[in-house]
Z-matrix of the N, CA and C atoms (Angstrom, degrees):
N
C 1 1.446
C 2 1.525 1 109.03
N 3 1.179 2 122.64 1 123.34
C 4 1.750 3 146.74 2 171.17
C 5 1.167 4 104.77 3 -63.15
N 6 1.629 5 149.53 4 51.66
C 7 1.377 6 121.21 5 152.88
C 8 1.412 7 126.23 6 -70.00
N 9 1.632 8 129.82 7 38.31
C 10 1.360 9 120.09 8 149.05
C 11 1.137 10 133.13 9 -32.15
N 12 1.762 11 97.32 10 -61.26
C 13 1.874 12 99.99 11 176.03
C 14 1.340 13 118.90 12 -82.54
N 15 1.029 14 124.54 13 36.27
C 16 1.255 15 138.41 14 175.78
C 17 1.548 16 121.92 15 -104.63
N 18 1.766 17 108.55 16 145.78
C 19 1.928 18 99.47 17 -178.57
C 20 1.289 19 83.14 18 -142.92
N 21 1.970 20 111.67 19 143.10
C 22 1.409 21 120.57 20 -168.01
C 23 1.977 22 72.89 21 -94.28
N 24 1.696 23 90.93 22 156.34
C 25 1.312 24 101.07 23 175.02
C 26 1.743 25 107.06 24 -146.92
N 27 1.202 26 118.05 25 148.65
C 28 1.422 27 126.59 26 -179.50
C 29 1.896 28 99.33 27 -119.39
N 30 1.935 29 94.14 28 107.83
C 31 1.559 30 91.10 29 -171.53
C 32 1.887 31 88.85 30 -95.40
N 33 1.270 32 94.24 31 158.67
C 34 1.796 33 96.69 32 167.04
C 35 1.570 34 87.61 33 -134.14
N 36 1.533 35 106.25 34 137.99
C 37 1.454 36 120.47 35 -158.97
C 38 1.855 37 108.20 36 -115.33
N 39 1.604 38 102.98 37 117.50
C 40 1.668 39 114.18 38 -152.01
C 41 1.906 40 86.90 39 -93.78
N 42 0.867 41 100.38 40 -25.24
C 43 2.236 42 97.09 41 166.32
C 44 1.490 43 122.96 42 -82.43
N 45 1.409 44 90.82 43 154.90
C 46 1.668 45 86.21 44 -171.98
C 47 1.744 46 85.29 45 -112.16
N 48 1.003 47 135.14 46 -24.86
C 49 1.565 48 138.62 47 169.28
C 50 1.186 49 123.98 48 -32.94
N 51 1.507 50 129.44 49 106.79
C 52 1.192 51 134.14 50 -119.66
C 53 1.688 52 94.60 51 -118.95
N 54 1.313 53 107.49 52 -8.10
C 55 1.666 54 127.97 53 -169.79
C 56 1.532 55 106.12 54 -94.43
N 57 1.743 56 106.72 55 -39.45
C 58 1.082 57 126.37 56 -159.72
C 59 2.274 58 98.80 57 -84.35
N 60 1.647 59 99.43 58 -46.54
C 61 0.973 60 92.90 59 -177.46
C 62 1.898 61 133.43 60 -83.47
N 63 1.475 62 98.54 61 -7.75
C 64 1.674 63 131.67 62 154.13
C 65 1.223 64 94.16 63 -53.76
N 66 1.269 65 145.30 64 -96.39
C 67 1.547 66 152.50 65 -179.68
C 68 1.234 67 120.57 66 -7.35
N 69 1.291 68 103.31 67 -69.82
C 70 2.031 69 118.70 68 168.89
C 71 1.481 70 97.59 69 -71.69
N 72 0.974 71 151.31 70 6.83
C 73 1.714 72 127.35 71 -168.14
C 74 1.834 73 76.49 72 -113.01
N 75 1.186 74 145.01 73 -83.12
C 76 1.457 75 140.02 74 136.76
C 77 1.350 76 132.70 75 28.67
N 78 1.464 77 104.01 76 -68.52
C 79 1.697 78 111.23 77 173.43
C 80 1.231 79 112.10 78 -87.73
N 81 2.031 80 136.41 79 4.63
C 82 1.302 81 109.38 80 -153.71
C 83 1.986 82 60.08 81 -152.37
N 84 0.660 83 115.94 82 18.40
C 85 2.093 84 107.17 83 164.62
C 86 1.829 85 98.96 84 67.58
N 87 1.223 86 124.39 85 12.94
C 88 1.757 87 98.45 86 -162.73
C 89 1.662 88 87.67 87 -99.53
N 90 1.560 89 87.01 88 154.38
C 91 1.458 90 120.45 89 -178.16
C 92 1.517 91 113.18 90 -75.18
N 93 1.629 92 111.59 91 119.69
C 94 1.399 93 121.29 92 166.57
C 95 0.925 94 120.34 93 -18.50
N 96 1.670 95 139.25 94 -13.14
C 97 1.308 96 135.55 95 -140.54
C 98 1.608 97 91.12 96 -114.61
N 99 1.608 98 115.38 97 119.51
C 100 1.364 99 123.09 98 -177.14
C 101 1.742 100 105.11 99 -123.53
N 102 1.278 101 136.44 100 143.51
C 103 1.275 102 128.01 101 -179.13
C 104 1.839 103 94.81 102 -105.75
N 105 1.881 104 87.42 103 175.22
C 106 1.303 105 98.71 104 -156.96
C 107 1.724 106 105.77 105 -72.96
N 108 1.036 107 89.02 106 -18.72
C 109 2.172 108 92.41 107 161.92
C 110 1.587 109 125.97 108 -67.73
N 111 1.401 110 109.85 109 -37.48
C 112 1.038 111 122.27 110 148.25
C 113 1.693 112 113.19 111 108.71
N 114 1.950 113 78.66 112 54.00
C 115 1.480 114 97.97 113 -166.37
C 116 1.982 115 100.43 114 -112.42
N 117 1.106 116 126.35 115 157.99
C 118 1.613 117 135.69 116 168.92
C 119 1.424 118 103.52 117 -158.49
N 120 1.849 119 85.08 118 122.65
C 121 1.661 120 103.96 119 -172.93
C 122 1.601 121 102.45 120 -87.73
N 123 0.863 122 123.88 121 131.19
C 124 2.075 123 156.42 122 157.29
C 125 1.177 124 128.81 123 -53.06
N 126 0.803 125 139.12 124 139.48
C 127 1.569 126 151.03 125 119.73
C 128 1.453 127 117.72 126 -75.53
N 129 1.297 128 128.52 127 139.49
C 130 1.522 129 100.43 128 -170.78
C 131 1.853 130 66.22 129 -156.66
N 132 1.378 131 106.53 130 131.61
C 133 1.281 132 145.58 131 174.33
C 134 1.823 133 105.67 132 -66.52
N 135 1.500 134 135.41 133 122.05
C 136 1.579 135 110.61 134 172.93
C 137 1.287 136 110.78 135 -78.69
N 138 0.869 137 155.85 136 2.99
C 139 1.418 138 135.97 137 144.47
C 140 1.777 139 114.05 138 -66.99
N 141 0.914 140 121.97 139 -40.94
C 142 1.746 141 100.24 140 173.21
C 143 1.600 142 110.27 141 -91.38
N 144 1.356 143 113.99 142 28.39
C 145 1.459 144 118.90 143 155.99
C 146 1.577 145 129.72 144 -50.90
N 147 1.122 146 116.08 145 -42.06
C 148 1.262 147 153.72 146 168.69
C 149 1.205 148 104.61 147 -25.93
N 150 1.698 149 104.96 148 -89.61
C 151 1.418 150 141.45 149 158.71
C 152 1.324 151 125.91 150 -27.79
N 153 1.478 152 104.03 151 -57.76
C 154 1.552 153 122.65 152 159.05
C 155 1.511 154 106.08 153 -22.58
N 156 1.404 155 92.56 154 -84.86
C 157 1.625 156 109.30 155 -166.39
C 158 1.405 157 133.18 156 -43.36
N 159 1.644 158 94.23 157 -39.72
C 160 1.721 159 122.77 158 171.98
C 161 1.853 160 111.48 159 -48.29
N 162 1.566 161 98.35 160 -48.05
C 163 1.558 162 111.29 161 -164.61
C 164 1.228 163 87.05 162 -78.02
N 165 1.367 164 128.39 163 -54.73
C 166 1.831 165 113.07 164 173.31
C 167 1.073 166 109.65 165 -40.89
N 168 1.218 167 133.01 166 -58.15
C 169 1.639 168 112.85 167 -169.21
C 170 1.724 169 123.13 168 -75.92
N 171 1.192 170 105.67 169 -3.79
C 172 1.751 171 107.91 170 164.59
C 173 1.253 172 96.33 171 -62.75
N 174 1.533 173 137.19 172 -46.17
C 175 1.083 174 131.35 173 -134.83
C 176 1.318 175 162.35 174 134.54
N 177 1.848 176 80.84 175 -24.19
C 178 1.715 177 116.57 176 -152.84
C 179 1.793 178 109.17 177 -80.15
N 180 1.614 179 90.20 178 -7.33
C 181 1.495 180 103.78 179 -170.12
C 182 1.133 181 122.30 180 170.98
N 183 1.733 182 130.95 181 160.37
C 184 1.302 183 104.26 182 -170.57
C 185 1.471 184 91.77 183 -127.18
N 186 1.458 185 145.99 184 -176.99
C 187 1.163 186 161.15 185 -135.84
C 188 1.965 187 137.48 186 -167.90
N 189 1.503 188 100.40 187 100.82
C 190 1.750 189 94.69 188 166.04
C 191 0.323 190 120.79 189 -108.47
N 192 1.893 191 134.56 190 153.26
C 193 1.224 192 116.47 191 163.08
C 194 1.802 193 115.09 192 -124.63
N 195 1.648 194 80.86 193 118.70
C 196 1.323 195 87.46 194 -166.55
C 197 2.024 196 122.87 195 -141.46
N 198 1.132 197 125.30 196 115.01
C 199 1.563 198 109.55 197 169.90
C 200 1.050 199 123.35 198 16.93
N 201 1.576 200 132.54 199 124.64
C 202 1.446 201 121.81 200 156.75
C 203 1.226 202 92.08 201 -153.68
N 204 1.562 203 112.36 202 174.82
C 205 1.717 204 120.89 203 -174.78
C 206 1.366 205 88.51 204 -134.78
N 207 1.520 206 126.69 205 162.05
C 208 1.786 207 143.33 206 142.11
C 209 1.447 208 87.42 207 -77.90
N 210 1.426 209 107.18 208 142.89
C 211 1.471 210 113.25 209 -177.75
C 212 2.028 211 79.60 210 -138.11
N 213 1.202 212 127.11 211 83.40
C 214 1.243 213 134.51 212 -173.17
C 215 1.412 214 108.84 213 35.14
N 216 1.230 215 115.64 214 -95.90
C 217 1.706 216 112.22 215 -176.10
C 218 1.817 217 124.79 216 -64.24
N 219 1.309 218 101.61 217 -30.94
C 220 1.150 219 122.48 218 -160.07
C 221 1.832 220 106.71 219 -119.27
N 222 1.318 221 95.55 220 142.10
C 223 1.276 222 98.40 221 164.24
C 224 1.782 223 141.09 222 -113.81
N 225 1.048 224 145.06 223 120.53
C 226 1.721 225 142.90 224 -116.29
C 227 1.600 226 99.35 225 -124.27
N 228 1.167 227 136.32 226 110.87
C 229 1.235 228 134.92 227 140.86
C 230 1.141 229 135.73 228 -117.05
């Protein structure tokens, strides 16, 4: 597997819209898995970088990009 073009990202999600955040979890690959802060770590493809960024600035969420590992159950940044 090629993740070159790839950037790990830690979104923290500014909607509580549960329709809205189904949609982006869907179109942008991220995993159901949200912590109790109310963070879900990414993969985010560079071509829907773009896109990414755009929907951050509506609002829908905000964005790092930063290192993280699956450490089996859990995930570590």
């Amino acid at each position: 597997m090629d993740i070159s073009n790839e950037t790990k990202v830690i979104i923290h999600w500014h909607t509580k819209d549960e329709e809205a955040i189904r949609l982006i979890r869907e179109r942008f690959g991220i995993p159901k898995y949200t912590t109790v802060n109310g963070y879900s770590p990414g993969v985010l493809k560079s071509e829907d970088r773009e896109m990414f960024e755009e929907t951050a600035r509506r609002g829908y969420f905000s964005f790092m990009c930063v290192e993280w590992t699956y450490n089996g159950a859990t995930y570590s940044w």
